[in-house]
C-alpha positions in Angstrom: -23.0 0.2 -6.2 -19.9 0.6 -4.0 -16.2 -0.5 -5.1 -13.8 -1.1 -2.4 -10.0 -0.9 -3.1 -8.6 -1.8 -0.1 -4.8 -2.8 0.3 -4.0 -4.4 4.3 -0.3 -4.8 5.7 1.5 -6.0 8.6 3.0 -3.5 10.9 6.9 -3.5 11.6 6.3 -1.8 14.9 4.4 0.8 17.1 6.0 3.7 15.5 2.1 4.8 14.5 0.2 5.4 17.6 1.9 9.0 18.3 0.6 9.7 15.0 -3.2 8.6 15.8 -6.0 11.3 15.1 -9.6 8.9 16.1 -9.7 6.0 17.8 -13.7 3.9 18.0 -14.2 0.6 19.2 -16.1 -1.8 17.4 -18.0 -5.0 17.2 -18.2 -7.0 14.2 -19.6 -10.6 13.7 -20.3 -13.0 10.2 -23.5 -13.4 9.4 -23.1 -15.1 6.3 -20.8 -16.4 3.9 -21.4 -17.3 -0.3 -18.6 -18.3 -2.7 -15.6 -16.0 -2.1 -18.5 -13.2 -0.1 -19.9 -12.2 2.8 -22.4 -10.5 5.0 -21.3 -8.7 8.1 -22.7 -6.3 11.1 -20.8 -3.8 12.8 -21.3 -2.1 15.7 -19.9 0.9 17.5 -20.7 3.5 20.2 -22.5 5.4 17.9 -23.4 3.9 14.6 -24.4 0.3 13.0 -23.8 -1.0 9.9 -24.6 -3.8 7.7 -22.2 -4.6 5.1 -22.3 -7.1 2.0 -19.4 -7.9 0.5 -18.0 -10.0 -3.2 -15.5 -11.7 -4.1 -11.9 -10.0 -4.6 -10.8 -8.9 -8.0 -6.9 -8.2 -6.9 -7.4 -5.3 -4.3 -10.9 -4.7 -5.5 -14.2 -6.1 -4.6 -17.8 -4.4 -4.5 -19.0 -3.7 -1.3 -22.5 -2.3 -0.4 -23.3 -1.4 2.7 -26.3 0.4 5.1 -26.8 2.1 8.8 -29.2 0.3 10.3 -30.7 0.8 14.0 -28.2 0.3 17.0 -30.9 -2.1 18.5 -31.1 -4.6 14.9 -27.3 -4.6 15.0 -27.5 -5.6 18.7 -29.8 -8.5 17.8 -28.3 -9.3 14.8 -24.5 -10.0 16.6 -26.8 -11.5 19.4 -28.6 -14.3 16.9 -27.0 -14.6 13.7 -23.1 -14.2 14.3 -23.2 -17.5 16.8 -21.8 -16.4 19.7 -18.8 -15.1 18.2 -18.3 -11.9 17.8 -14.9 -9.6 17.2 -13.8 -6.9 19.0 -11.4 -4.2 18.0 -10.3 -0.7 18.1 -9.9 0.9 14.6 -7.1 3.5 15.0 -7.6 6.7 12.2 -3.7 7.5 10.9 -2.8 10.1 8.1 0.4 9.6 6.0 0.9 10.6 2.7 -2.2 12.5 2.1 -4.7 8.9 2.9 -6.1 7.7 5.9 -4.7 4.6 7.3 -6.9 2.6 9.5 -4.8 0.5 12.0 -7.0 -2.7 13.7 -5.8 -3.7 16.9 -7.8 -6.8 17.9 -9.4 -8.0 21.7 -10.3 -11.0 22.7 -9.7 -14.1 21.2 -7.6 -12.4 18.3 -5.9 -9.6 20.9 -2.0 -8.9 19.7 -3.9 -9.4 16.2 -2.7 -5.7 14.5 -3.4 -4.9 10.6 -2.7 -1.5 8.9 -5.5 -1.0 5.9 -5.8 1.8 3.3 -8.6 2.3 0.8 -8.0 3.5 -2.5 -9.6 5.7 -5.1 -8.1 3.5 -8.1 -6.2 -0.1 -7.9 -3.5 1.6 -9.8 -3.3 5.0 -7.2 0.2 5.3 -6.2 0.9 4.6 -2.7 3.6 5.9 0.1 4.3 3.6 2.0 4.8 4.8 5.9 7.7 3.4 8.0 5.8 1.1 10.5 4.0 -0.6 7.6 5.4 -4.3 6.9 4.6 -7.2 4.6 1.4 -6.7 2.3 -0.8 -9.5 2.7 -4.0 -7.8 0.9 -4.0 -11.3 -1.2 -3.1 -14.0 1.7 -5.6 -15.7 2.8 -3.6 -16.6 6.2 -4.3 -13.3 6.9 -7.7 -12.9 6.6 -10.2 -13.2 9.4 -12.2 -15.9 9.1 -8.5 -18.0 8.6 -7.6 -16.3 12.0 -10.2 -17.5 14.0 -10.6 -20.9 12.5 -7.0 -21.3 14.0 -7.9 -19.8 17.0 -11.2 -21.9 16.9 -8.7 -25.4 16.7 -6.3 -24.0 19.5 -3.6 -23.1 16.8 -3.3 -19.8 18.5 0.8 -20.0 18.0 0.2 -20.1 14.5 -1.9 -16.8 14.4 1.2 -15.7 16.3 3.8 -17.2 14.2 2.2 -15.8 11.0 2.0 -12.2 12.4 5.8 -11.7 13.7 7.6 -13.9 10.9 5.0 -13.7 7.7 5.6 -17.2 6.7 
C-alpha cells in the first residue's frame, strides 16, 4: 500500500523553466470514478501505468499503482477513457532539496499550468520556491475533472479566470 502526500500550487510566473532538469510527455485519461476515487492510465514514450487512487485525507490519500504493457494502456485510453484523453508535459524542477513536477497542459486544457510536490510526511516542512503561487491542494476548482467539465460546457473563461486571479 502506497500513501501519496502531494501538495499542488499555482505558478506566479515562468521564472522555473531555466531551472528544468527532465521534461516527458504524457497521456492520461479517467477510467473510472467511486465516491471521492479514481482509476486512471498514463501513458508516455516509454512507460504505462495504471493508477488507483482514494479519497483525500488533507494532502494525503492512498494511491496504488502498476506498469502495465504500452499496448493495454493504448487500448485502455482508446476504450475506456471516452474519447477524452489529456495531454501534458510534466516538467522535473529541484528546489529546496524535492522535486517539483510542473504540468503544463495541451489541448483542450493548454495554458492549464500546476506546480506539484510529493511529500515524505503531511507535516515535512516545505520551501516554498519564488514562481510558486496560491496552494490549491484542497480546491476542488482546481482539480481536473472540474477543469474539463468547464471546458466540456464552454466555460473555458472560467478555467482562465480561476488560473490568473484564484477566485
Amino acid at each position: 500500500m502506497a500513501l501519496e502526500i502531494e501538495r499542488k500550487f499555482l505558478l506566479v510566473d515562468d521564472a522555473w523553466k531555466p531551472e528544468v532538469v527532465s521534461s516527458v510527455h504524457m497521456r492520461d485519461g479517467l477510467i473510472a470514478s467511486f465516491g471521492e476515487g479514481k482509476v486512471r492510465v498514463r501513458l508516455t514514450e516509454s512507460n504505462a501505468w495504471l493508477t488507483i487512487k482514494g479519497a483525500r485525507k488533507g494532502i494525503s490519500r492512498l494511491e496504488f499503482e502498476y506498469e502495465i504493457p504500452r499496448a493495454d494502456a493504448e487500448e485502455l485510453l482508446r476504450t475506456f477513457c471516452q474519447g477524452f484523453v489529456l495531454e501534458k508535459v510534466r516538467h522535473t524542477v529541484p528546489f529546496g532539496g524535492l522535486d517539483w513536477t510542473i504540468d503544463t497542459y495541451l489541448g483542450p486544457l493548454a495554458g492549464v499550468v500546476f506546480a506539484e510536490v510529493e511529500l515524505g510526511h503531511p507535516d515535512q516542512h516545505l520551501q516554498l520556491p519564488p514562481w510558486v503561487g496560491e496552494e490549491v491542494t484542497n480546491d476542488p476548482r482546481f482539480r481536473k475533472i472540474t477543469l474539463l467539465r468547464q471546458f466540456v460546457h464552454g466555460e473555458t473563461q472560467g478555467v482562465a479566470r480561476h488560473l490568473t486571479d484564484g477566485r
